[in-house]
C-alpha positions in Angstrom: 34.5 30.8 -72.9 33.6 27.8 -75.2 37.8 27.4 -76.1 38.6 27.5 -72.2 36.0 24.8 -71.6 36.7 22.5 -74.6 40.3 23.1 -73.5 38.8 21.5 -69.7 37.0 18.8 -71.0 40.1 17.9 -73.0 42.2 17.7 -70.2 40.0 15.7 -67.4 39.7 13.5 -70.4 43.4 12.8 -71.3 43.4 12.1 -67.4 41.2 9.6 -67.6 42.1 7.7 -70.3 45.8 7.9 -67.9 46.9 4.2 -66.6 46.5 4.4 -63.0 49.0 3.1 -60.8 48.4 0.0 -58.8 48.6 0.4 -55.3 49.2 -2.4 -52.8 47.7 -1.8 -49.4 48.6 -3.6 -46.5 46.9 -3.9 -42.4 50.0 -5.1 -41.2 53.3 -3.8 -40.4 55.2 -6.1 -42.9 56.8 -5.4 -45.9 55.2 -6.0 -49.2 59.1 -7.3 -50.9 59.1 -10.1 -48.0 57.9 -13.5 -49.4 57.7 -17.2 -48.7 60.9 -18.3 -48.3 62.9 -21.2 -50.6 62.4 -24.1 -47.5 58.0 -23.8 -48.0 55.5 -22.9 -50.6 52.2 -22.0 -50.4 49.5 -23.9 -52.3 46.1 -23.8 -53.0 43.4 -22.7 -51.3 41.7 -25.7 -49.9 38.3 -24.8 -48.4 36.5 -21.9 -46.7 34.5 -22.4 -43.4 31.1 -20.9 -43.2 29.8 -20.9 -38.8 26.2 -21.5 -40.0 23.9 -21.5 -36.9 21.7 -24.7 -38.3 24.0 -26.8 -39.9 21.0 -29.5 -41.5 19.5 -26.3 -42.8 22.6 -25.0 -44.6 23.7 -28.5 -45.7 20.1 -28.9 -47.4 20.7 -25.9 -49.0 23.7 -26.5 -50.4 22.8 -30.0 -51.5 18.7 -30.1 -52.2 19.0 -26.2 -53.9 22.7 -25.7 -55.3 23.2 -29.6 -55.7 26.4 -29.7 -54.8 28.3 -33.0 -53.0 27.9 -32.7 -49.4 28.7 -35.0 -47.0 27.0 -35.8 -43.5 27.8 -34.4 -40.8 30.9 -35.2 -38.7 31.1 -34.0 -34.9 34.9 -33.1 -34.3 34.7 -32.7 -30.3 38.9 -31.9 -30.3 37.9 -29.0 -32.0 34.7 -28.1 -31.0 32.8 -28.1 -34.0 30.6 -30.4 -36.2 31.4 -30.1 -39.9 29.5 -30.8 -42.9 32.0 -30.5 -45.9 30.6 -29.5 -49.0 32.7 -30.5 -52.6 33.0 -27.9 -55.0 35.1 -29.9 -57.4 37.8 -27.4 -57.4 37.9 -26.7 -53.8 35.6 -27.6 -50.5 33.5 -25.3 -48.1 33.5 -26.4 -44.9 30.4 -25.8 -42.8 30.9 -25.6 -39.0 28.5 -26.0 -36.1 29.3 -25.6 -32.9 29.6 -28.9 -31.1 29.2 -27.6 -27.0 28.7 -24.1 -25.0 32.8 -23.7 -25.4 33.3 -24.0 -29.1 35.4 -21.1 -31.0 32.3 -21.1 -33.6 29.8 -20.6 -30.6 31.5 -17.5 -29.9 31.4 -16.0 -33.5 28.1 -16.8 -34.1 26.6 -14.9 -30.9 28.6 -12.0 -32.6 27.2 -13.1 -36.1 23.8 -14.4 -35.3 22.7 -15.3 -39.1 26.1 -17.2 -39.6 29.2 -15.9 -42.0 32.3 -16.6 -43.3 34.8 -17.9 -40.2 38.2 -18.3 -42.3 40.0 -19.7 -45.3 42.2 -22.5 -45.5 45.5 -22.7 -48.1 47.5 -25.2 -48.0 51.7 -25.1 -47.8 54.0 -28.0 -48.7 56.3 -27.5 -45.8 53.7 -26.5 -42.7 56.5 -26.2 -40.2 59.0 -24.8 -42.2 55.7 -22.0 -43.0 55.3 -21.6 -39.2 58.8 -20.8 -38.4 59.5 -18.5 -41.7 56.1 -16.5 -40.6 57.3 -16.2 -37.0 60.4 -14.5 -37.7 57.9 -12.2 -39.7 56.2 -11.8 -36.7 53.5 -13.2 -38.0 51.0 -14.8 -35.0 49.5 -18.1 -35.1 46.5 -18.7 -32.4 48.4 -21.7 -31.1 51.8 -22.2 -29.8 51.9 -25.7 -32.7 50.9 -27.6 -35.5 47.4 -29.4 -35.0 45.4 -32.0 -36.5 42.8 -30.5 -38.3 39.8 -31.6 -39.8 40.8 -33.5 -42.8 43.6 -35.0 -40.4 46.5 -33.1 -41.7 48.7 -30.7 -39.6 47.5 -27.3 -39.9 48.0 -24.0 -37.7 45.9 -20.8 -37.7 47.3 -17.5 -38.2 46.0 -14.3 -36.2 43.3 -12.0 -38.2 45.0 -9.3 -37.4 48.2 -10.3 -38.6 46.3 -11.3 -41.8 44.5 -7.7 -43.0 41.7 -8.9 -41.0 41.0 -12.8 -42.3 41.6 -15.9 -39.8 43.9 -17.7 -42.5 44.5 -21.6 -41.5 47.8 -22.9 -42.8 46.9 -26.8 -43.7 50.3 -29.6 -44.9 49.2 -30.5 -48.1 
């Protein structure tokens, strides 16, 4: 009995110490082999957006407790929001409020009443070239074009679902 179980222990042991195999796991229907193409790059990711349902609350904290950079607070009415952007030397969070009863963020935050994270921006070199490379990936944007964004560069947003679940927005660098 005590050879058989040594004998066990040996072998759920050798399995362990076994490299596992990495898996990818993908939401969407795409295949993993299909990348950016040659005409666009993608960059670096440029900010994430926190809906925060008290934006001089959240700035405070970020500035008075974490002491980070953070600027005042812009109202951006062609987009609905108001945004305080907050530097993080290597990258920015962007803090959005909505700005009127028909903002996108007024939306999420009566789903997420405490706030949360809204979506991530990256940035591409070639935003149209990005746009139409991603289409015929049937990838979906949540507007038929290119926008001005917030930091007054073109950007587009791409659909969640599309995205395993993340509201990516694409922005020129």
């Amino acid at each position: 009995m005590t050879s058989f179980l040594l004998g066990t222990l040996k072998g759920l042991f050798s399995r362990l110490q076994a490299p596992i195999p990495t898996l990818r796991a993908s939401s969407t229907s795409q295949p993993l082999d299909q990348v950016a193409g040659s005409l666009w790059n993608l960059g670096r990711l440029n900010h994430v957006a926190i809906a925060v349902p008290d934006l001089e609350k959240a700035a405070a904290f970020y500035k008075n407790i974490l002491g980070a950079q953070v600027s005042e607070a812009v109202p951006l009415p062609e987009h609905g929001v108001s945004v305080v952007f907050v530097n993080l030397g290597n990258t920015k969070m962007e803090l959005l409020h909505p700005l009127g009863r028909d903002s996108p963020i007024a939306g999420f935050l009566q789903k997420n009443k405490a706030g949360g994270m809204h979506h991530i921006c990256i940035e591409v070199d070639n935003i149209n070239a990005a746009v139409m490379d991603l289409k015929t990936k049937k990838i979906r944007s949540l507007s038929e074009e290119v926008k001005i964004g917030a930091h007054g560069k073109p950007v587009i947003f791409l659909h969640p679902k599309d995205c395993g679940g993340v509201l990516v927005e694409l922005e020129q660098a």
